[in-house]
C-alpha positions as CSV (number, residue, x, y, z in Angstrom):
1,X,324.6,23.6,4.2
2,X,327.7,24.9,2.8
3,X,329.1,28.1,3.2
4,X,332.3,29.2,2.1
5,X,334.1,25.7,1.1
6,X,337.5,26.6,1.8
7,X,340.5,24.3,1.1
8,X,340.3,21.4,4.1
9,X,344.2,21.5,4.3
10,X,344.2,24.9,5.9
11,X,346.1,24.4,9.3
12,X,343.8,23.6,11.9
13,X,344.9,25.9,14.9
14,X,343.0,27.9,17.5
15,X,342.8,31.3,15.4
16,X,341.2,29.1,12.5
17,X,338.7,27.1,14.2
18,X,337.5,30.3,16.1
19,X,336.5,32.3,12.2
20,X,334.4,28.7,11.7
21,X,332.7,29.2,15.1
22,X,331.5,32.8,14.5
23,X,330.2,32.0,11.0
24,X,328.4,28.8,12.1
25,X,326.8,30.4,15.7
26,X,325.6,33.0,12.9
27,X,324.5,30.6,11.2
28,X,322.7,28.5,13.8
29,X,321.3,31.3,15.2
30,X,323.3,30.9,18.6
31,X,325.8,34.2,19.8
32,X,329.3,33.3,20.0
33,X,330.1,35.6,22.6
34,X,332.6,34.7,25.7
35,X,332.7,31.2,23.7
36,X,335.8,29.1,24.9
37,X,338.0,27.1,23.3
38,X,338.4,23.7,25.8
39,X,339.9,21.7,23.2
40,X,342.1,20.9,20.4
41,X,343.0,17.5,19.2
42,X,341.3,15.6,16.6
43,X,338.1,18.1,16.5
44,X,337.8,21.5,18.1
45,X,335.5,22.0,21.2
46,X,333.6,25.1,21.8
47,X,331.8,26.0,25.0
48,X,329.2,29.1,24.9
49,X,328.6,31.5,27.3
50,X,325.0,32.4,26.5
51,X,323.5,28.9,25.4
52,X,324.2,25.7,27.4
53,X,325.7,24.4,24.4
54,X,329.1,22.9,23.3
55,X,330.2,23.2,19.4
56,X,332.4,20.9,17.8
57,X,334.5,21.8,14.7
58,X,335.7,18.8,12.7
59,X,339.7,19.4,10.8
60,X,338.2,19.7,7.5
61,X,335.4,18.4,4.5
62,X,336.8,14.8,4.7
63,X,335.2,14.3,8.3
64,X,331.4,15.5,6.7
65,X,330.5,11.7,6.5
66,X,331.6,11.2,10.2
67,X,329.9,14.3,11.7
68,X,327.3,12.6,10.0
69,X,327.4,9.4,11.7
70,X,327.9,10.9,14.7
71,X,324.5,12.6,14.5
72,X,322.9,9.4,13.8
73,X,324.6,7.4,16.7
74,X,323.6,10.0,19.2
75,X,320.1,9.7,18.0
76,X,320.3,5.9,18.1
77,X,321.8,5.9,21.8
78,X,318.9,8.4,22.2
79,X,316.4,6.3,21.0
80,X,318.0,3.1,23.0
81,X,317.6,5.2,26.5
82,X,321.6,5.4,26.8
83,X,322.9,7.5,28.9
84,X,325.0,9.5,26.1
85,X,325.6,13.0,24.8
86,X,323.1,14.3,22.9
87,X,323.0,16.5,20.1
88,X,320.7,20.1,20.3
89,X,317.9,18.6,17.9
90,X,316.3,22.1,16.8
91,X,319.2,22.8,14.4
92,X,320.3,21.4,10.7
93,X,323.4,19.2,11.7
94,X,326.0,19.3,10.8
95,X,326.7,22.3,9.4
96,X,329.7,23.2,6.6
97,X,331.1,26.2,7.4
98,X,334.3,27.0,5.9
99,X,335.3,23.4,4.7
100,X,335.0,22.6,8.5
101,X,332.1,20.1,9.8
102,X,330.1,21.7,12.5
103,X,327.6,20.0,15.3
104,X,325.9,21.1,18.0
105,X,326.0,19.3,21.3
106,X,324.1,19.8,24.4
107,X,326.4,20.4,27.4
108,X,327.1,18.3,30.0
109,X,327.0,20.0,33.7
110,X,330.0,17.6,35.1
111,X,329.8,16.8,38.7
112,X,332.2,16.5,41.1
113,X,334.1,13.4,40.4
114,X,335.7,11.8,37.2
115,X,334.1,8.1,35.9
116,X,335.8,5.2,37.3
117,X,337.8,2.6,34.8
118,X,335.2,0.1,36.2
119,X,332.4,2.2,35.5
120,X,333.9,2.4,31.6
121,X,334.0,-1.7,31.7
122,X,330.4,-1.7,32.5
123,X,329.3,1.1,30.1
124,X,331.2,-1.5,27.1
125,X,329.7,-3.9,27.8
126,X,326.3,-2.7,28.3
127,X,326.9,-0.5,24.7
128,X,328.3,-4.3,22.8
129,X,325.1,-6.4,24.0
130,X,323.2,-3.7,21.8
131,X,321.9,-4.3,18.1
132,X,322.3,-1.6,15.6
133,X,319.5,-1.0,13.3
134,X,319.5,-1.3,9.6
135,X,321.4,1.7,8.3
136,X,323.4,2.2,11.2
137,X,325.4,-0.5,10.9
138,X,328.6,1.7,9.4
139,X,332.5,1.0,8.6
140,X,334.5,-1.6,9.8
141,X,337.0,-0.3,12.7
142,X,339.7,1.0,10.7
143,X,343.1,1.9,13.0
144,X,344.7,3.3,9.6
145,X,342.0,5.4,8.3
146,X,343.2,8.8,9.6
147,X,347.4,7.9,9.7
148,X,348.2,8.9,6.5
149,X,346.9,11.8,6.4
150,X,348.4,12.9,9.9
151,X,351.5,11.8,8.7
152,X,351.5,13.8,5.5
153,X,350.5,17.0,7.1
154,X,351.7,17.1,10.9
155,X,354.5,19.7,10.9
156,X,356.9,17.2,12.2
157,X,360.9,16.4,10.7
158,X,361.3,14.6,7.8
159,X,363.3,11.8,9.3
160,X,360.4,11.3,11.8
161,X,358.1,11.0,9.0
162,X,359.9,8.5,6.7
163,X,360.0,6.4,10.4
164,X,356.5,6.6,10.4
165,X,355.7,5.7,7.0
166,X,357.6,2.8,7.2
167,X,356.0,1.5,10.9
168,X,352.7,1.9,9.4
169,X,353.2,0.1,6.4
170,X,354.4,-2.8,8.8
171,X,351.4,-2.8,11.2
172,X,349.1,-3.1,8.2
173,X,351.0,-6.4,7.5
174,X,350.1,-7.5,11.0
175,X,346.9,-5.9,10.9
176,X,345.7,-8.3,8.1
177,X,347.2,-11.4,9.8
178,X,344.8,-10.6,12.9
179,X,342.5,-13.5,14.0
180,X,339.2,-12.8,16.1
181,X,336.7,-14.9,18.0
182,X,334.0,-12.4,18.6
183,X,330.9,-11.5,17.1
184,X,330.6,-8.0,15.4
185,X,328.3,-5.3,17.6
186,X,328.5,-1.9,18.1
187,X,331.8,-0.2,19.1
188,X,333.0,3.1,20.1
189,X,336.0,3.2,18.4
190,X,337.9,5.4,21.0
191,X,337.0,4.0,24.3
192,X,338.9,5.7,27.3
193,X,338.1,7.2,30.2
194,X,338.1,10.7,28.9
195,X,335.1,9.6,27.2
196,X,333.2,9.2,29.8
197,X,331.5,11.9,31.5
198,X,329.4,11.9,35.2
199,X,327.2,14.5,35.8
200,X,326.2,17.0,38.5
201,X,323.2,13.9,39.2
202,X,326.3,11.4,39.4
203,X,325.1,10.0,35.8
204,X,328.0,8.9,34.1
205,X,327.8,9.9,29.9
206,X,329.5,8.6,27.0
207,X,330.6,10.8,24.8
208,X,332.5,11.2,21.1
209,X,331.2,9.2,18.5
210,X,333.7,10.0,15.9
211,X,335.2,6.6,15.7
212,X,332.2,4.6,16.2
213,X,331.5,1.8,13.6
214,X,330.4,-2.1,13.6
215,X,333.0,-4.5,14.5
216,X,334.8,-6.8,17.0
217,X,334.5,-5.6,20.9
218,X,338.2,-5.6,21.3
219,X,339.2,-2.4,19.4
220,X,337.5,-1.0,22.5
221,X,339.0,-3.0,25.1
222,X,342.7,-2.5,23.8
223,X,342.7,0.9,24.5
224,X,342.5,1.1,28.5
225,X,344.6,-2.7,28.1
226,X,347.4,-0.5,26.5
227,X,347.2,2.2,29.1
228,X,347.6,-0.1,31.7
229,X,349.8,-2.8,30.4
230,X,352.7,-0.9,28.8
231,X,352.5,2.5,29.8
232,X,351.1,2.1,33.7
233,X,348.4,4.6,33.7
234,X,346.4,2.9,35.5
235,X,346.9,1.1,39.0
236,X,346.4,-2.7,39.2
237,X,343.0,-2.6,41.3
238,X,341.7,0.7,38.2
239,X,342.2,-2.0,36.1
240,X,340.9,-5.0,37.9
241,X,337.9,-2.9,37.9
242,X,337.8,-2.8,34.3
243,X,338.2,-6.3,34.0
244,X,335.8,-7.0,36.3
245,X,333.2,-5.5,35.2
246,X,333.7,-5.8,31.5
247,X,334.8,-9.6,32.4
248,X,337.8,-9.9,30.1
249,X,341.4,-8.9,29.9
250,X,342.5,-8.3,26.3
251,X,345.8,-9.1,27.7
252,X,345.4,-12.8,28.1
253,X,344.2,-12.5,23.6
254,X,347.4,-13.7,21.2
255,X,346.5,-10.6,19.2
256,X,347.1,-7.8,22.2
257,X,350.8,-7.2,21.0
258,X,349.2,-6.4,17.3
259,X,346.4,-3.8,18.9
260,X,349.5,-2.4,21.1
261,X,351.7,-1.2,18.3
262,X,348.7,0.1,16.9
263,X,347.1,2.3,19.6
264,X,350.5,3.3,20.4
265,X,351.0,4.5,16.6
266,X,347.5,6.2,16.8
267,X,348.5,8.0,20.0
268,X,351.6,9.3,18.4
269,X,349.9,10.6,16.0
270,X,347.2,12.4,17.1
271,X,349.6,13.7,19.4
272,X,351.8,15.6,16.2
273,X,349.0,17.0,14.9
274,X,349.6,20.3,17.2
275,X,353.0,20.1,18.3
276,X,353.1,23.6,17.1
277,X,350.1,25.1,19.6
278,X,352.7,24.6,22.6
279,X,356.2,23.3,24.1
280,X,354.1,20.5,26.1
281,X,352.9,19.2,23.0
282,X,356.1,19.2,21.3
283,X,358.0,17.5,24.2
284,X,355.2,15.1,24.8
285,X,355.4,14.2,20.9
286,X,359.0,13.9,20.8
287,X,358.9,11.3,24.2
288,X,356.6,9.1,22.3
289,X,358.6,9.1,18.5
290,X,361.6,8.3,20.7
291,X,359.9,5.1,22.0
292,X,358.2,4.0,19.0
293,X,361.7,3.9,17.3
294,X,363.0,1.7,20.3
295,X,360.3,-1.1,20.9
296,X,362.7,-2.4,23.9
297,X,362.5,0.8,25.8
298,X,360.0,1.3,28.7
299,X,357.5,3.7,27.8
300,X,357.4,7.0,29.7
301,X,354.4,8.8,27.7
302,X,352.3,11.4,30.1
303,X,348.2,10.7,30.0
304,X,347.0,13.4,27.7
């Protein structure tokens, strides 16, 4: 349902998303009081204080279709006896509230410990011997699909802009000239650690099915490979445990320098979206434009 359509554009900052998650609690029936803000990147994520419940507000109308997928996938995983986030099934999902995608999710009581990066390997693995159903089968993996439209909006210099423009017109040349050896399955699409959750039963949950879509395994594997390879956020034996239990290293592929430039591009700009919300932010972004614009230079970018 829509109410309100407002111009998707708007700036998406905390004072914003908080008018879209009074009107859609109204909506859903659900009291927004004592709700907290725990994050702000690509969505905003709400947790309430009266309703084990955690809201998620999507930047604008052009993310409807992919609130919409999400829904599905988390019924799918459902359905498959995954252990993954689930959405709260007794409401109309998602919602349109302001321009601004709305779901509901039930909350996740985490436990006292954070997933491993070998319990990750093993959840990707398990998740890409799965078959989608008919229907569900969804886009191609596309590393370009939000980057213009960051790039065109993020409230970054000019000079930093034109850069960017140009570096992603030159990774879609390399993009097309990319050569893969692996079936299609199911992918995640934006598989770190973060998005993995273990409960207060030690259950570890996936979580975040924004980017998921039906394509080769190793857009998921070149995320924690990029982590660990050029930027060193992982130790050697976090990411032998990866390996290990996944039983590849997207390292050892002719195509890993390719998916490097690109989740390294993505990163960036994600990053700029809210350089404006704090200093950290800001510096952070600033540390990463400087080393896209040297490729030589050893990376020094802080895990977000």
């Amino acid at each position: 349902m829509a109410v309100d359509a407002a111009r998707s554009d708007e700036r998406f900052a905390s004072s914003t998303v908080s008018r879209v998650l009074v009107a859609a609690c109204r909506v859903a029936g659900l009291s927004d009081k004592g709700a907290e803000l725990i994050r702000l990147g690509e969505n905003a994520l709400f947790r309430l204080a009266e309703a084990p419940v955690i809201v998620r507000v999507a930047r604008g109308r052009e993310w409807l279709s992919t609130a919409q997928k999400e829904v599905a996938v988390a019924r799918w995983l459902a359905g498959e006896g995954v252990s993954a986030a689930r959405i709260v099934e007794d409401l109309e999902q998602p919602l349109l509230i302001d321009g601004h995608p709305v779901t509901f999710w039930h909350r996740i009581v985490e436990g006292d410990r954070k997933a491993s990066y070998g319990e990750l390997g093993a959840v990707l693995r398990d998740l890409h011997s799965l078959t989608l159903p008919a229907g569900l089968e969804g886009p191609r993996f596309d590393p370009f699909d939000k980057q213009e439209r960051r790039i065109d909006r993020a409230p970054i210099p000019e000079d930093d802009r034109m850069f960017l423009r140009k570096r992603w017109r030159e990774l879609q040349d390399r993009y097309v000239e990319l050569r893969f050896e692996t079936p299609k399955g199911p992918v995640h699409g934006d598989a770190h650690v973060q998005n993995l959750m273990v409960d207060d039963r030690g259950q570890v949950v996936l979580i975040d099915f924004e980017a998921f879509c039906y394509d080769h395994p190793e857009w998921d594997l070149m995320v924690t490979a990029v982590e660990h390879h050029s930027l060193g956020w992982q130790s050697d034996e976090q990411y032998a445990d990866f390996v290990r239990a996944y039983g590849r290293d997207l390292y050892d592929w002719p195509g890993y320098e390719t998916l490097r430039g690109l989740q390294e591009f993505g990163m960036t700009t994600w990053l700029m979206q809210n350089i404006r919300e704090d200093e950290k932010t800001a510096a952070e972004y600033r540390r990463r434009i400087a080393a896209l614009r040297d490729d030589a230079a050893p990376r020094d970018w802080r895990p977000w």
